[in-house]
N, C-alpha and C positions, 0 to 999 in steps of 0.2 A: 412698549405695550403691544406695536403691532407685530412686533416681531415674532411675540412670544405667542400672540395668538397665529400667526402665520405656521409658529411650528408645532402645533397643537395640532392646528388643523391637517398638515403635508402627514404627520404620524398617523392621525385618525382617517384618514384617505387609505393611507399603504395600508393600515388594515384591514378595511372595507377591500380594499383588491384583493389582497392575499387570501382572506375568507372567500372568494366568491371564487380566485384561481382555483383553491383548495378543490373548493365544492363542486366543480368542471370538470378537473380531475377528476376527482372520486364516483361521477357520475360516470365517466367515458370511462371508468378501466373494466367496466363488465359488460355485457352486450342489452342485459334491460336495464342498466341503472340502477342494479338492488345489491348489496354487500354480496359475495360467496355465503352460502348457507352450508353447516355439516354435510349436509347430503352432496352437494358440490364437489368434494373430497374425492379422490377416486380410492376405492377399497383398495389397492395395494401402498398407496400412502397412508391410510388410517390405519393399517396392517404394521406397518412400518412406522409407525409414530409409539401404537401401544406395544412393540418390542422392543422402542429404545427403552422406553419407559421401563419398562420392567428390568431389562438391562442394569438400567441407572439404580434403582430401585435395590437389585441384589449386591450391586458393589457398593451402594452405601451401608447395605446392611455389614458386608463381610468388612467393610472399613470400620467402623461401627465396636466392630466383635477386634480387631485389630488394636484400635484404642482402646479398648479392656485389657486385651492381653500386655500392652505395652505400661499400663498404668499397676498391674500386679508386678512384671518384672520389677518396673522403680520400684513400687513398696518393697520389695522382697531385698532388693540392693539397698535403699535406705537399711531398714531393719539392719542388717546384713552389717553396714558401717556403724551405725548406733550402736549396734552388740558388740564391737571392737574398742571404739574409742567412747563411750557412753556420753557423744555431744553430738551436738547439730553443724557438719562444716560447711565451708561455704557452695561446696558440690551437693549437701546435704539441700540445702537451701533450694537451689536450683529443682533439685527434684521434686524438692515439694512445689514448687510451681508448677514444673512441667507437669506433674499429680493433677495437679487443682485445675488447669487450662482442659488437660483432657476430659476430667470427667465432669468439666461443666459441659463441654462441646456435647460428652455423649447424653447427656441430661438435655440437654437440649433436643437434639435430633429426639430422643424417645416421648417428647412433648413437655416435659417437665420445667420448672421455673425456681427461681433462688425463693427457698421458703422462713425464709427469716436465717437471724445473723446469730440467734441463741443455740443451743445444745436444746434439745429436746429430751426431756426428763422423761417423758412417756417412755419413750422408746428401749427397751430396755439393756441393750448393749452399750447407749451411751451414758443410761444409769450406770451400768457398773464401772463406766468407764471416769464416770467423777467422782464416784464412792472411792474409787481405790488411789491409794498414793498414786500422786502424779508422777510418776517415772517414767521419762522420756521414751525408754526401753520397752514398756508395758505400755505406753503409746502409739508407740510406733509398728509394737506389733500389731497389735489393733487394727492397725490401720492397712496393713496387711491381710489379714483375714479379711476386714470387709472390702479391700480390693480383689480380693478373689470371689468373694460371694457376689460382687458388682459382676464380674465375669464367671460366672456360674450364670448369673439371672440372666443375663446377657448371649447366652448361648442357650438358652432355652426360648427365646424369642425365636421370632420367622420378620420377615418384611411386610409382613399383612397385618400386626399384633403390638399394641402396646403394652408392653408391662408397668404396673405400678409397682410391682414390688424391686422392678430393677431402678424404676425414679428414688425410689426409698433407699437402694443403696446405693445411690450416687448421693444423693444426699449424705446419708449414713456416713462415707468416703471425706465428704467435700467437712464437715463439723468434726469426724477427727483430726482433719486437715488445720482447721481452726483452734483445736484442742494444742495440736504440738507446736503452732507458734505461737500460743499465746504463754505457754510454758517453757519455751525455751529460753 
């Protein structure tokens, strides 16, 4: 029992110091005792802060536009093998992953979020796309199209601008994605 309260107490000690080292510190690393304020900054570090930024800002964009272009090439090679062999292979597979990983990343970055797990019947592209026989082929193309129109909307964007209509066709992308493996 006293043991226990002896090491209750050595722990509640060390933190009572530590809090008050901290606080010593923190008071001596400025000359009055007060945090750095903005103004503290010298304008050619604040100059140099908002150009990395921007910097950073444009190569996410064009990375961005990069994963679009790379998520149309696969659909286009999908398609491209589905039109040969009229089945899903195990390269096939992969693609549709590496599809679905991108343009959830780009859905993401453009602020968007997973909007449910159904096809959306409003929509009218993926109306047609239940109406009509399920044909792998007529899937996949589909899926093709709206990987291009994702990269269309997607280059119509800037770094300063969210699109809703390119969330919509990540989306759009990500439920035909749904569509051909729940079909295969």
């Amino acid at each position: 029992m006293v043991n226990k309260f002896l090491k209750y107490f050595f722990a509640f000690a060390f933190l009572i110091l530590t809090a008050i080292g901290v606080s010593a510190q923190s008071d001596a690393s400025t000359a009055n005792g007060r945090a750095p304020e903005k103004e503290d900054i010298p304008k050619n570090i604040k100059e140099s802060l908002v150009k990395h930024r921007i910097e950073k800002e444009k190569k996410d964009h064009d990375e961005m536009i990069e994963r679009g272009e790379e998520a149309l090439k696969l659909s286009e090679e999908l398609e491209k093998s589905v039109r040969e062999t009229n089945r899903l292979t195990a390269q096939d597979q992969a693609k549709l992953s590496r599809i679905e990983k991108i343009v959830k990343k780009i859905r993401s970055e453009l602020g968007g979020d997973d909007d449910g797990d159904a096809l959306p019947v409003d929509n009218a592209e993926n109306k047609e796309l239940i109406e009509k026989p399920s044909a792998l082929t007529t899937a996949v193309k589909h899926l093709q199209s709206t990987a291009s129109k994702l990269l269309d909307e997607l280059k119509k964007t800037t770094r300063f601008s969210v699109s809703v209509v390119a969330i919509q066709s990540s989306n759009s992308v990500l439920n035909v994605l749904k569509f051909i493996r729940f079909t295969k």
